[in-house]
Residue frames relative to the residue before (quaternion, step in Angstrom):
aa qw qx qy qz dx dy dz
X 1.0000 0.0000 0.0000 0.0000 0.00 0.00 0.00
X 0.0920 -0.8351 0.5289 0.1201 3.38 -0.74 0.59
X 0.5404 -0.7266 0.4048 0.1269 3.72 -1.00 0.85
X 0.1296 0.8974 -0.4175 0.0598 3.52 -0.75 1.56
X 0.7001 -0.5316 0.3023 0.3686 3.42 -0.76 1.06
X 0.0519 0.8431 -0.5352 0.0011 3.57 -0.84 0.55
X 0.2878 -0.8449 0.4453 -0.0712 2.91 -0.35 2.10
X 0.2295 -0.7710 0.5463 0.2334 2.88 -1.34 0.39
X 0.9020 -0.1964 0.0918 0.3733 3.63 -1.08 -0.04
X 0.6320 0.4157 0.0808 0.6491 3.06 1.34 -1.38
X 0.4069 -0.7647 0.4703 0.1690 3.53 0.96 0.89
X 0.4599 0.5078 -0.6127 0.3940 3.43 0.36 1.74
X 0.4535 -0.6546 0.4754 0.3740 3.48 -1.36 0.77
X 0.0276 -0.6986 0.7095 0.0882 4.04 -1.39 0.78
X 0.8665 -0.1364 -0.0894 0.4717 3.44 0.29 0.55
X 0.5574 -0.6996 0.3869 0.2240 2.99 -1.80 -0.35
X 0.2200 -0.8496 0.4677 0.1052 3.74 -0.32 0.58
X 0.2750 -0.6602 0.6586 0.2340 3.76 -0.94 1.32
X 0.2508 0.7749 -0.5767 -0.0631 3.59 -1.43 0.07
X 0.5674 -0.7405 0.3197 0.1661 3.07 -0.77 1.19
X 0.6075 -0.7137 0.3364 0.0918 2.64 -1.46 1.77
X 0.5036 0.5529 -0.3572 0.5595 3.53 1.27 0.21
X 0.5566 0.5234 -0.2793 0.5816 3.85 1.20 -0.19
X 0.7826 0.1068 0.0509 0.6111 3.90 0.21 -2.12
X 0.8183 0.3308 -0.2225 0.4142 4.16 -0.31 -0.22
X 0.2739 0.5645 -0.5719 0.5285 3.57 1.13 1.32
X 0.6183 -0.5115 0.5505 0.2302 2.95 -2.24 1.75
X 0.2793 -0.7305 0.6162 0.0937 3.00 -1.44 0.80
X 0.0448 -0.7871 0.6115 0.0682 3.65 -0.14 1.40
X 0.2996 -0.6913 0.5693 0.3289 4.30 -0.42 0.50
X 0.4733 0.4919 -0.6180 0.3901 3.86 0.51 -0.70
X 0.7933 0.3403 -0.4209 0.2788 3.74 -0.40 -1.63
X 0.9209 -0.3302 -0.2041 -0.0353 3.53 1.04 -0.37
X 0.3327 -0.5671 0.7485 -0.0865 1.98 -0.75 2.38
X 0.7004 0.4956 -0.4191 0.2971 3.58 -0.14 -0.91
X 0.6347 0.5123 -0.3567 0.4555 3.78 0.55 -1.45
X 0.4852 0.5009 -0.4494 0.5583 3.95 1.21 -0.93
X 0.8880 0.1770 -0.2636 0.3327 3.42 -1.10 -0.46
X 0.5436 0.5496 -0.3788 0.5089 3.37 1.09 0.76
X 0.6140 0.2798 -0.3953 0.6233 3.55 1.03 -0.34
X 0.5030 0.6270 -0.4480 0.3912 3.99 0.61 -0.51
X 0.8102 0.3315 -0.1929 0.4434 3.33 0.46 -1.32
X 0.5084 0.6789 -0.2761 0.4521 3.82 1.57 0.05
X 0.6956 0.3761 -0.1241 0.5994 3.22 1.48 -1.29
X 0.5155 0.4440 -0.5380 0.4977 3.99 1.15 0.17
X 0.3103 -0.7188 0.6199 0.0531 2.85 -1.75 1.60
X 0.5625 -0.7040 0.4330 -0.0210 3.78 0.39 1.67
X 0.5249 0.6784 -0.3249 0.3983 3.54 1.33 0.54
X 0.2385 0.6612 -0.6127 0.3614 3.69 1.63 0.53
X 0.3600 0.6747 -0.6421 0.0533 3.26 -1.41 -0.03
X 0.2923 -0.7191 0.6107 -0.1564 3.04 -1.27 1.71
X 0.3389 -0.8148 0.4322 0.1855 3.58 -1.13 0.96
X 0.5003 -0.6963 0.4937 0.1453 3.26 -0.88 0.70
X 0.7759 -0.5394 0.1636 0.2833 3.75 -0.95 0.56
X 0.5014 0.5970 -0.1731 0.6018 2.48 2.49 -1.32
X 0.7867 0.3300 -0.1116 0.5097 3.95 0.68 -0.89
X 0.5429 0.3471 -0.5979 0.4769 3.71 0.74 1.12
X 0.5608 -0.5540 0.4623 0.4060 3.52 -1.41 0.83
X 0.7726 0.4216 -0.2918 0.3745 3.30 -1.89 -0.04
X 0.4312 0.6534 -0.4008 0.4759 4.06 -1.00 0.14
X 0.5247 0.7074 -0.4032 0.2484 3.22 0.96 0.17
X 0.7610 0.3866 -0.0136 0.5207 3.42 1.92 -1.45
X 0.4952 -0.4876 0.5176 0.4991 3.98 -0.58 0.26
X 0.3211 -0.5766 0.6640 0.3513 3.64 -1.05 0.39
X 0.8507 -0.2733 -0.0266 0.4483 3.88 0.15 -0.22
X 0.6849 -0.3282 0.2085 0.6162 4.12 -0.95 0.21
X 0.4984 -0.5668 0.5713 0.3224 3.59 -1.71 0.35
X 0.9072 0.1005 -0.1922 0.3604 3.65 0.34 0.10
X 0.7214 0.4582 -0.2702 0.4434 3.65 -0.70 0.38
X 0.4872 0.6150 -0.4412 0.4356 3.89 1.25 -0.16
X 0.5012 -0.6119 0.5332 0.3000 3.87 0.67 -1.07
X 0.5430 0.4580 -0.3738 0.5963 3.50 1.64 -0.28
X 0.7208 -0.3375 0.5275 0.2971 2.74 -2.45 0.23
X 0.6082 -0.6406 0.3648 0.2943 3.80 -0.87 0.56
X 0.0302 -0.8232 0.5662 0.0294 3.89 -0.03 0.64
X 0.2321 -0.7301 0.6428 -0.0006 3.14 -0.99 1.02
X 0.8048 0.0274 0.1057 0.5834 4.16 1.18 -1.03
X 0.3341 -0.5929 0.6441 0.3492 3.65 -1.17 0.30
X 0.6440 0.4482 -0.4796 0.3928 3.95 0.73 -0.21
X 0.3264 0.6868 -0.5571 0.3337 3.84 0.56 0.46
X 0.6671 -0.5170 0.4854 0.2283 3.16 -1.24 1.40
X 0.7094 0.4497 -0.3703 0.3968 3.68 0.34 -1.28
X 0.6953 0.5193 -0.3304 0.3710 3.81 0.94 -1.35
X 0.6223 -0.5550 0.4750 0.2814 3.21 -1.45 0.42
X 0.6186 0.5341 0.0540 0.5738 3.66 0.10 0.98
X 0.7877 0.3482 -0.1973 0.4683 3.14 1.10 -0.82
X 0.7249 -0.3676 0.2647 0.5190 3.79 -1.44 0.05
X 0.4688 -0.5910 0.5887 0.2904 3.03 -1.48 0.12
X 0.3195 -0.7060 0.6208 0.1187 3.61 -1.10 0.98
X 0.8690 -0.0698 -0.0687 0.4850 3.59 -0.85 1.16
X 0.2409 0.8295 -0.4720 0.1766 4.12 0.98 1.07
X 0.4101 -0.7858 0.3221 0.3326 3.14 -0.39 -0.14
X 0.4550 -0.7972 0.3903 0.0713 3.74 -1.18 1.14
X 0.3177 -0.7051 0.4706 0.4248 3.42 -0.14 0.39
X 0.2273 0.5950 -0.7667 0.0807 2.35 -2.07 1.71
X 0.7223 -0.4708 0.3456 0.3703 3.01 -1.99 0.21
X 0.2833 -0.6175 0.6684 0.3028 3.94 -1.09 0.93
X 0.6025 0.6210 -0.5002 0.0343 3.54 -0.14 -1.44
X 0.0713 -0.7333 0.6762 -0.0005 3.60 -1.54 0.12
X 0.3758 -0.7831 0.4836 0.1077 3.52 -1.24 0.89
X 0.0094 0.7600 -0.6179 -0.2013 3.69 -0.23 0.45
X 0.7994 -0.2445 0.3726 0.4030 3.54 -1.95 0.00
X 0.2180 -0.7449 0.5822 0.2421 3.78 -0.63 0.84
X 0.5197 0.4584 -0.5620 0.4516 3.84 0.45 0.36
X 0.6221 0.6191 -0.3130 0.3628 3.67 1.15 -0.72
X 0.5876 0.5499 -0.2266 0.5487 3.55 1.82 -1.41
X 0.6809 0.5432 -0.3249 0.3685 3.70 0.94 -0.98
X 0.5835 0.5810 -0.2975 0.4832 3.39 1.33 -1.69
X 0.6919 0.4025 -0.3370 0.4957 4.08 0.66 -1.25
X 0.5787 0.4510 -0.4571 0.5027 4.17 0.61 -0.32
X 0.7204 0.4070 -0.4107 0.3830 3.58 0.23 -0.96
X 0.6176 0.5162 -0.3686 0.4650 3.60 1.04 -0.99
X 0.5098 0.6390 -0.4084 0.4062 3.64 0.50 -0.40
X 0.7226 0.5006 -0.2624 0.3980 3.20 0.35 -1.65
X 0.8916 0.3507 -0.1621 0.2363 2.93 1.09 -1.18
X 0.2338 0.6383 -0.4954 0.5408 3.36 1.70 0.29
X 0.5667 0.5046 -0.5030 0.4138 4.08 0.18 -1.24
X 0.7859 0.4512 -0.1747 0.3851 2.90 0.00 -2.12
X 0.6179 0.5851 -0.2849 0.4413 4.01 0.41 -0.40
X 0.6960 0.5216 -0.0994 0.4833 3.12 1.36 -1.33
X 0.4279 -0.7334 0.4009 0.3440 3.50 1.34 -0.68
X 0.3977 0.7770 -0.3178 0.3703 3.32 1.97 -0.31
X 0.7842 0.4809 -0.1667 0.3549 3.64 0.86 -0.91
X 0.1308 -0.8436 0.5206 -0.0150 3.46 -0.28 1.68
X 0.0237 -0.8184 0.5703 0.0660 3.97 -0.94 0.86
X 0.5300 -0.7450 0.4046 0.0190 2.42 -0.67 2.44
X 0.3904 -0.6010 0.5331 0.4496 4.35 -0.40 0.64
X 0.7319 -0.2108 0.3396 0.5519 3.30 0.97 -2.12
X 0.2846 -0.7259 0.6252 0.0337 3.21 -1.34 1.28
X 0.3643 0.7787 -0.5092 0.0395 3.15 -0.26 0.89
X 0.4545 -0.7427 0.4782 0.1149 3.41 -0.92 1.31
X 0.0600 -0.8555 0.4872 0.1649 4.09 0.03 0.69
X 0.7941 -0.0407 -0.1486 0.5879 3.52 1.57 0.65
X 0.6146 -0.6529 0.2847 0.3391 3.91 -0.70 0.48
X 0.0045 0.7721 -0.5423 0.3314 3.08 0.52 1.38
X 0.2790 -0.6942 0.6633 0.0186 3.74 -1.08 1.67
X 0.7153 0.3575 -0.4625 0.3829 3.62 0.72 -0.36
X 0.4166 0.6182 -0.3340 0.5768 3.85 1.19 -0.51
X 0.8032 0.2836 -0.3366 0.4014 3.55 0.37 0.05
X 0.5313 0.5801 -0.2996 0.5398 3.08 1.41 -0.96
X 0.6475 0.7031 -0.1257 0.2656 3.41 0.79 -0.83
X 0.5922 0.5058 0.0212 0.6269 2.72 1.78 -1.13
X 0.6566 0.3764 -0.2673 0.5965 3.75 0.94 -0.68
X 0.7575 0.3163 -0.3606 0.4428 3.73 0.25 -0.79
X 0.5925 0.4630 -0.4997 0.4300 3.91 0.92 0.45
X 0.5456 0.3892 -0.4394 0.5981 3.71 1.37 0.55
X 0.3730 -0.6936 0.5236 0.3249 3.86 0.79 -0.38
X 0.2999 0.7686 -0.4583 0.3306 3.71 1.23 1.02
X 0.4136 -0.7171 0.5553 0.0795 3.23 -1.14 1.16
X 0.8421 -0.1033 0.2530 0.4650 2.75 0.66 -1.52
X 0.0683 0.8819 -0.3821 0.2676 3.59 0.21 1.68
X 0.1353 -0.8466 0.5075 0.0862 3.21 -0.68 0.91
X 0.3476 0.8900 -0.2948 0.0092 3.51 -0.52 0.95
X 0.6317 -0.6115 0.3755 0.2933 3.40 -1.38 1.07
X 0.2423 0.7876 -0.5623 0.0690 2.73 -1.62 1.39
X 0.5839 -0.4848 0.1798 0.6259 3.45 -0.32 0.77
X 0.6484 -0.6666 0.2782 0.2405 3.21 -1.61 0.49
X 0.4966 0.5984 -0.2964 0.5544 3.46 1.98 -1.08
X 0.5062 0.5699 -0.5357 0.3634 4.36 0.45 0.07
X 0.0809 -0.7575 0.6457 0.0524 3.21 0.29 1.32
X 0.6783 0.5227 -0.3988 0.3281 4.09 -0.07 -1.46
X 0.5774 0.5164 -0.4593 0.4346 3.57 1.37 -1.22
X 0.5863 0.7473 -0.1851 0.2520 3.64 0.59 -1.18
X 0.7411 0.3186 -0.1142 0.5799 2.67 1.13 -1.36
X 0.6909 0.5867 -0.1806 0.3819 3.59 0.96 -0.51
X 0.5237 0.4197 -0.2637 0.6929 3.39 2.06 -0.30
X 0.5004 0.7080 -0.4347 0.2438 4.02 0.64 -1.07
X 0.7373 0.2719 -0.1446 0.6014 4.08 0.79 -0.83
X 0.5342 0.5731 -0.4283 0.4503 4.16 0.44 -0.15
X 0.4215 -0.5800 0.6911 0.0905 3.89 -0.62 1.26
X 0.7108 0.6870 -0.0532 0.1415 2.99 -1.06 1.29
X 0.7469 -0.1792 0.2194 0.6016 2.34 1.37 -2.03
X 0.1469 -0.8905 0.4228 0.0814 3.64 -0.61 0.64
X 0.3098 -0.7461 0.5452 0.2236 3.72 -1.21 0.30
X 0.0578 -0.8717 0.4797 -0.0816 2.82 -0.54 0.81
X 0.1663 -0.7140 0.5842 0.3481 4.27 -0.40 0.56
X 0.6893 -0.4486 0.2444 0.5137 3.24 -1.94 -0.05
X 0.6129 0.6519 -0.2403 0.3763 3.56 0.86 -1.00
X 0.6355 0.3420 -0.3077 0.6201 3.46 1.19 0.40
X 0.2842 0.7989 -0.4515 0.2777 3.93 1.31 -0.31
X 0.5504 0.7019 -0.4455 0.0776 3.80 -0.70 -0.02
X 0.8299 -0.2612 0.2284 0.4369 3.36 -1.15 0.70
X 0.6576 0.5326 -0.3458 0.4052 3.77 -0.38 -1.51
X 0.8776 0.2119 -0.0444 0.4277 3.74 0.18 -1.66
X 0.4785 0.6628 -0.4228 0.3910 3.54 1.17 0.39
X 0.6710 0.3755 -0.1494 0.6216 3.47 1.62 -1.41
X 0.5511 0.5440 -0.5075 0.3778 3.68 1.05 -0.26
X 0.8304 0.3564 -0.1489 0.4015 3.34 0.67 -0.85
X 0.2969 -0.8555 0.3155 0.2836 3.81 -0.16 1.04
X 0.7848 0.2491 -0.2254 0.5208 3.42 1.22 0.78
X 0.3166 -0.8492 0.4176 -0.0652 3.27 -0.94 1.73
X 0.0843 -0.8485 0.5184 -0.0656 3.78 0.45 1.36
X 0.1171 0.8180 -0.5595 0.0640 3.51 -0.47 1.07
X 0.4037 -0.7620 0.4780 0.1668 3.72 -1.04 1.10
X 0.5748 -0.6954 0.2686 0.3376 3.10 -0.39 1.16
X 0.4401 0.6758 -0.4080 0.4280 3.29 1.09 -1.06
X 0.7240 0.6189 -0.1064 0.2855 3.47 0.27 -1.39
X 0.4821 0.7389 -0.2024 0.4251 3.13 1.69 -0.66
X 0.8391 0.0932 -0.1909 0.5008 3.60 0.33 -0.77
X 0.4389 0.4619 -0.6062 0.4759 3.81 0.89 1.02
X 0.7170 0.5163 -0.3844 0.2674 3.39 0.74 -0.43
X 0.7195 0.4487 -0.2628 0.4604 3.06 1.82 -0.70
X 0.3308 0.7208 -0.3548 0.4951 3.21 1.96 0.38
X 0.7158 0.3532 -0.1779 0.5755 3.80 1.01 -0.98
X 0.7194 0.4168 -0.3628 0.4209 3.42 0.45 -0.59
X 0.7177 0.5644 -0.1724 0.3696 3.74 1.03 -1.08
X 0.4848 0.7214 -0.2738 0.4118 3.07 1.50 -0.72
């Protein structure tokens, strides 16, 4: 088990926190994820390019002129790739990128996540955030007494005010555990988790 600071609001330490090393003190391999990255990436591309073919531009109905004696190049259609105007030759169509990897594989790349944070010194556990009304300066407030730029963090999911009070601030996201995942942990160079939060997370991850 390893031992973490527990802060409060006002970036002072009130206690201490054990948390388990199967969660924050796991090898970090980057291949696995790198991989899980370009797996939620390619999940979240929405595959709607689409580009018309020769068959699916209008017109093409007539030879533009005879096939022989004119001095031009033979023409057979104005929907020819070569013509200005015309279809597109090999474009692309809407489809679906996504792909699934092994969910012990998605868990291993979350746990490894956490723990690069937690290795890094980057990861802060928060007693409690609690927001008694939606208020953007009360949030802002709260990040520049850690000296955070940019921070993603878990919190139970019913914190609506917190929600609403992070929702316009560049920067930074909320997020519950059940949305947690690999992609927006490294996107973001700092990782604020409420304690509360702690044993759903090792509920999902342990499972």
């Amino acid at each position: 088990m390893s031992v973490c600071d527990v802060m409060n609001t006002s970036a002072e330490k009130i206690a201490e926190i054990e948390v388990s090393d199967s969660l924050f003190a796991v090898p970090v391999n980057t291949g696995i994820l790198h991989e899980v990255v370009c797996m939620q990436r390619a999940c979240r591309r929405s595959g709607t390019a689409s580009t018309k073919t020769r068959g699916e531009v209008s017109g093409g109905g007539k030879k533009p002129w005879r096939q022989k004696g004119t001095g031009r190049a033979r023409s057979g259609s104005n929907n020819s790739p070569v013509w200005c105007g015309g279809g597109t030759a090999f474009g692309p169509k809407p489809r679906d990128y996504s792909y699934s990897m092994p969910k012990k594989v998605r868990r291993l790349a979350l746990r490894m996540a956490l723990s690069a944070r937690m290795s890094e010194g980057n990861l802060v556990i928060l007693d409690q955030f609690e927001v008694a009304a939606p208020k953007t300066k009360d949030f802002v407030g709260v990040m520049k007494n850690f000296s955070f730029d940019n921070c993603l963090l878990v919190a139970e999911k019913e914190n609506t005010n917190l929600q609403l009070s992070a929702r316009n601030v560049i920067g930074y996201q909320i997020m519950p555990v059940e949305g947690l995942n690999v992609y927006d942990i490294l996107k973001y160079d700092k990782l604020m988790i409420v304690k509360s939060t702690l044993e759903q997370l090792e509920a999902r991850l342990m499972a």
